[in-house]
C-alpha positions as CSV (number, residue, x, y, z in Angstrom):
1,X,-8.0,-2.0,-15.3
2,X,-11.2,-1.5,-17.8
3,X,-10.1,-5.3,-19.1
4,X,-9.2,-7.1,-15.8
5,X,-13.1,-8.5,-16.0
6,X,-12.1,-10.2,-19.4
7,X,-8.7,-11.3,-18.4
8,X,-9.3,-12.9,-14.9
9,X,-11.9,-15.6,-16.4
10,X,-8.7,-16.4,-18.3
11,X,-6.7,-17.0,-15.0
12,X,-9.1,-19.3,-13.6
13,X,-10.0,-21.1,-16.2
14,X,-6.5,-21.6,-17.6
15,X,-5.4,-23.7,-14.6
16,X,-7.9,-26.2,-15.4
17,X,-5.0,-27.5,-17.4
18,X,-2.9,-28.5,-14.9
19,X,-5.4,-29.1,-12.1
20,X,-6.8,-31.8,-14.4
21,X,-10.6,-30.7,-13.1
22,X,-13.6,-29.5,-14.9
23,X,-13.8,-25.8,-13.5
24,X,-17.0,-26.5,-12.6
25,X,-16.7,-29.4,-10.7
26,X,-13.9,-27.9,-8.5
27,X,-16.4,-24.7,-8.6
28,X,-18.1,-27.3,-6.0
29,X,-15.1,-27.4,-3.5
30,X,-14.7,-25.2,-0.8
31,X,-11.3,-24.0,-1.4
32,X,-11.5,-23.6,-5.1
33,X,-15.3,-22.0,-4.9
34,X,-13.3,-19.2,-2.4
35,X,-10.3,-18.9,-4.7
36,X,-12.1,-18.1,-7.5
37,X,-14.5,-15.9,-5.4
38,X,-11.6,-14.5,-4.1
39,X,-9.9,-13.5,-7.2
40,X,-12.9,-11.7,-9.1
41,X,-13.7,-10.0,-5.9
42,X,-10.4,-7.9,-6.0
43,X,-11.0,-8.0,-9.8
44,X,-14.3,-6.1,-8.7
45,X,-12.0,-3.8,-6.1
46,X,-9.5,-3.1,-8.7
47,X,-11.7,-1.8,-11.1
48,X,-13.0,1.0,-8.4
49,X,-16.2,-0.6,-7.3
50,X,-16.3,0.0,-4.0
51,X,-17.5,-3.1,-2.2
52,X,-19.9,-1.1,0.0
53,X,-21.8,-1.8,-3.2
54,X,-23.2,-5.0,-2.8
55,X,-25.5,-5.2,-5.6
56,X,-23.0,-4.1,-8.3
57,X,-19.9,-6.0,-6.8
58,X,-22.1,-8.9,-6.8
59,X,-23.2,-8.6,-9.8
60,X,-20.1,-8.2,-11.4
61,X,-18.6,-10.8,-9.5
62,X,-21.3,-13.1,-11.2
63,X,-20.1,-12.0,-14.9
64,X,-16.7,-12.5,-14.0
65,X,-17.7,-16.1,-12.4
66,X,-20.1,-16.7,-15.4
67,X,-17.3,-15.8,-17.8
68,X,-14.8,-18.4,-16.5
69,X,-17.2,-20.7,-16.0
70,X,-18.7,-20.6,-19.8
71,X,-22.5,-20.2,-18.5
72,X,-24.3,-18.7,-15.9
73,X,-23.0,-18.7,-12.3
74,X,-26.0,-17.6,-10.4
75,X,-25.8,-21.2,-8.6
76,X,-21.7,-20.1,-7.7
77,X,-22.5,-17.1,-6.4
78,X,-25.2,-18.4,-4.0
79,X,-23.1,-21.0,-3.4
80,X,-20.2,-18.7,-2.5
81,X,-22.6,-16.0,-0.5
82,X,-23.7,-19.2,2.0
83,X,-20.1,-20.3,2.2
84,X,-18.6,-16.8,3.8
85,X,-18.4,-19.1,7.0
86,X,-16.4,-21.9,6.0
87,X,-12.6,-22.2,7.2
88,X,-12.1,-23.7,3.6
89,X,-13.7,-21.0,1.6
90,X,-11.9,-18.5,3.6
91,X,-8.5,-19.7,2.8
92,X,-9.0,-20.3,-0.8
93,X,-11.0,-16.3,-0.8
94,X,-7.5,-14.7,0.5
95,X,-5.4,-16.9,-2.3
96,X,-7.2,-15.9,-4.9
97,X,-7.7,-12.3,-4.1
98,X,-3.6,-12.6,-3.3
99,X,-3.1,-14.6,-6.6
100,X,-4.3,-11.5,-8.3
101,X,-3.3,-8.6,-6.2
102,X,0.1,-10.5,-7.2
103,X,-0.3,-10.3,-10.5
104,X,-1.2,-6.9,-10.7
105,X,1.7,-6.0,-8.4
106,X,4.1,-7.9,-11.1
107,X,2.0,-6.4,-14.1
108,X,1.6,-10.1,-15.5
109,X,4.6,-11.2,-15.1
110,X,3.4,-13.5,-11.7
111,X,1.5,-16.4,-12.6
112,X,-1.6,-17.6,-10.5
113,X,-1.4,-20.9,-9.5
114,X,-3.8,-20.8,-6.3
115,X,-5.4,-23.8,-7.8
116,X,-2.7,-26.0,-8.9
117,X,-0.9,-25.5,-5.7
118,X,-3.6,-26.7,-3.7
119,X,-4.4,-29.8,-5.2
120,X,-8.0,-28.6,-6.1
C-alpha cells in the first residue's frame, strides 16, 4: 500500500477523460467533491493511518487531493470538511471510498468509474 498515495491521484484524475470536466471544476460539485474525498480517505485508511488521527489523515488527504488536482487543495479540503453535511457529498464520499475499496479488493483489475457514472 506504500504507493496507493501516488496511484489514487491517477484514478481521479484519469476519469476526467471521459467525464469531459476540468477536475477542478467538478472539484466544485457536491457529489464529485465527496467522491474524490471519499476515495483518498480510504486511500489514507488503507495505508494504516488510523482516522482517529485527524491532523495526519487530513493532511494526507490534502496531498492526495493536491496531487490529483495538480496544485494545492487547501481550498478542497475546507470545502470538503464544511460539506460533511450535505446528502450530495455523502453519496459521492461512500462511492469513492467503495470505488477504491473495489479496486483494492480486485487488485487493479476493477476500474473506478464513480465519476463517469454519475454524470459529474
Amino acid at each position: 500500500m506504500s504507493n496507493i498515495y501516488s496511484v489514487v491521484p491517477r484514478l481521479i484524475s484519469n476519469q476526467t477523460v471521459f467525464t469531459g470536466k476540468d477536475l477542478s471544476e467538478s472539484a466544485k460539485e457536491s457529489f464529485s467533491l465527496g467522491y474524490m474525498f471519499g476515495m483518498a480517505e480510504m486511500a489514507v485508511y488503507q495505508s494504516g493511518v488510523t482516522l482517529e488521527d485527524q491532523a495526519e489523515t487530513l493532511s494526507a488527504i490534502h496531498r492526495i487531493l493536491s496531487d490529483a488536482l495538480d496544485t494545492d487543495a487547501s481550498d478542497v479540503v475546507l470545502l470538503a470538511i464544511r460539506s460533511q453535511q450535505n446528502d450530495e457529498f455523502a453519496n459521492g464520499r461512500e462511492v469513492g471510498s467503495n470505488d477504491l475499496g473495489q479496486w483494492i479488493k480486485t487488485k487493479g483489475q476493477y476500474v473506478p468509474m464513480g465519476l463517469v457514472n454519475t454524470g459529474s
